[in-house]
C-alpha positions as CSV (number, residue, x, y, z in Angstrom):
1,X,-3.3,-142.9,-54.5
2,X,-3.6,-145.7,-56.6
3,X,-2.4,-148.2,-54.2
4,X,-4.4,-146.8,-51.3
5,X,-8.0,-147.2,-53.2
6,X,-6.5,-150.8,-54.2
7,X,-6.4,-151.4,-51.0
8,X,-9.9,-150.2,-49.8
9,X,-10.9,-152.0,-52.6
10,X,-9.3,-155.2,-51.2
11,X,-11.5,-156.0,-48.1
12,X,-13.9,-154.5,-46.2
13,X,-12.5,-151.8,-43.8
14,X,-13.8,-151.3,-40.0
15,X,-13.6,-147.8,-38.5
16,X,-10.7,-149.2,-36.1
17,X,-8.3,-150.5,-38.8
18,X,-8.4,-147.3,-40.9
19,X,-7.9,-144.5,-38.6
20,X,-5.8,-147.0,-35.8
21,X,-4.5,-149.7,-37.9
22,X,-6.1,-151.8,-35.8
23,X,-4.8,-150.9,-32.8
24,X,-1.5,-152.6,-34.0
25,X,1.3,-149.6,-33.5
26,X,3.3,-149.1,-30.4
27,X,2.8,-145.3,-29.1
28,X,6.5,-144.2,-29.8
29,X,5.4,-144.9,-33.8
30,X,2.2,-142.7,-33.2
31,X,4.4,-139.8,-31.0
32,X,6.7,-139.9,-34.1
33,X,3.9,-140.1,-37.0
34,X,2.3,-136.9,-35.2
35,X,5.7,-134.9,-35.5
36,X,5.7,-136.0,-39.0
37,X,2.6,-134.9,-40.1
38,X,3.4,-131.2,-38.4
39,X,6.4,-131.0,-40.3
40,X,5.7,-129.2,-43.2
41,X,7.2,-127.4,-46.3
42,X,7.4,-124.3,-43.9
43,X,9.8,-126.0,-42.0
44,X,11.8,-126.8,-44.7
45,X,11.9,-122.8,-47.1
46,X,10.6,-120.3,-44.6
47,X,11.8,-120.9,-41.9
48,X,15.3,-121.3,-43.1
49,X,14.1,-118.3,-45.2
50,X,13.0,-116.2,-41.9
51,X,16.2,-117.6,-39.9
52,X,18.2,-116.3,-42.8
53,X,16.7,-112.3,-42.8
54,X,15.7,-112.2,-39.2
55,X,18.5,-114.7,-37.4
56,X,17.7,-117.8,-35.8
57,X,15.6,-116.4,-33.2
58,X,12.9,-116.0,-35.5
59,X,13.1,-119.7,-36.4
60,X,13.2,-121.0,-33.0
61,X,9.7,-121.2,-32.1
62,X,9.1,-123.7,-34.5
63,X,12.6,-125.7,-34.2
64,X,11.5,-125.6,-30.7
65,X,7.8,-126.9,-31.3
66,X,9.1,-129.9,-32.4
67,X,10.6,-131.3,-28.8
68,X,6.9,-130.1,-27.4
69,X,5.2,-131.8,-29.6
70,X,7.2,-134.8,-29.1
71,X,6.7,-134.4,-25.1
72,X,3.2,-134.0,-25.5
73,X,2.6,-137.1,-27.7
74,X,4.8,-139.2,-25.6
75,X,2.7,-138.4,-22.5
76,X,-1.1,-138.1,-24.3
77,X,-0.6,-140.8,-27.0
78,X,-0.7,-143.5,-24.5
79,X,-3.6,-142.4,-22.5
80,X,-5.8,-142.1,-25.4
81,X,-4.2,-145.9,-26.1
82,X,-5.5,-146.6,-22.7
83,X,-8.9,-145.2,-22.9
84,X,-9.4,-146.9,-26.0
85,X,-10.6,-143.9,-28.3
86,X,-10.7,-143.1,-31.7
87,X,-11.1,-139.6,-32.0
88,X,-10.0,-136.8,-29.2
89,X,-13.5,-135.6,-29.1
90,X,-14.9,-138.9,-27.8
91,X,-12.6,-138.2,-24.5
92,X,-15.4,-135.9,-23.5
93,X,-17.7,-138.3,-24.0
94,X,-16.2,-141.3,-21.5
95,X,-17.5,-141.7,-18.0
């Protein structure tokens, strides 16, 4: 945390470099970024805890969610690259 208000502190920030890093990342980093931030510690202990009472078929859905998150990042990421957006609610607001 400290390092992150350091660097706020450090220059001035525009809307673009914070939330896009100024535009700078390739879309495989984002597609893999958004499967990181879904992973969670319920991946980790209950699922593994639900697997382990219920079987593995309780687990799947969200072993599974993973690979459609992946394919849906892979093909949405670089539209909203394309269209040049910051936030998925401004898509409703191009011509």
């Amino acid at each position: 945390m400290v390092i992150g208000l350091w660097g706020r502190l450090k220059k001035d920030v525009s809307i673009e470099e914070y939330f896009l890093s100024s535009r700078s990342l390739k879309w495989p980093y984002i597609a893999v970024s958004t499967i990181a931030t879904n992973i969670q510690a319920n991946h980790f202990i209950a699922m593994a805890g639900s697997a382990y009472i219920f079987g593995l078929a309780r687990a799947n859905l969200e072993i599974n969610a993973i690979f459609g998150i992946l394919v849906s990042a892979s093909i949405f990421v670089p539209l909203y690259l394309r269209m040049r957006v910051f936030t998925i609610t401004q898509i409703f607001g191009q011509p």
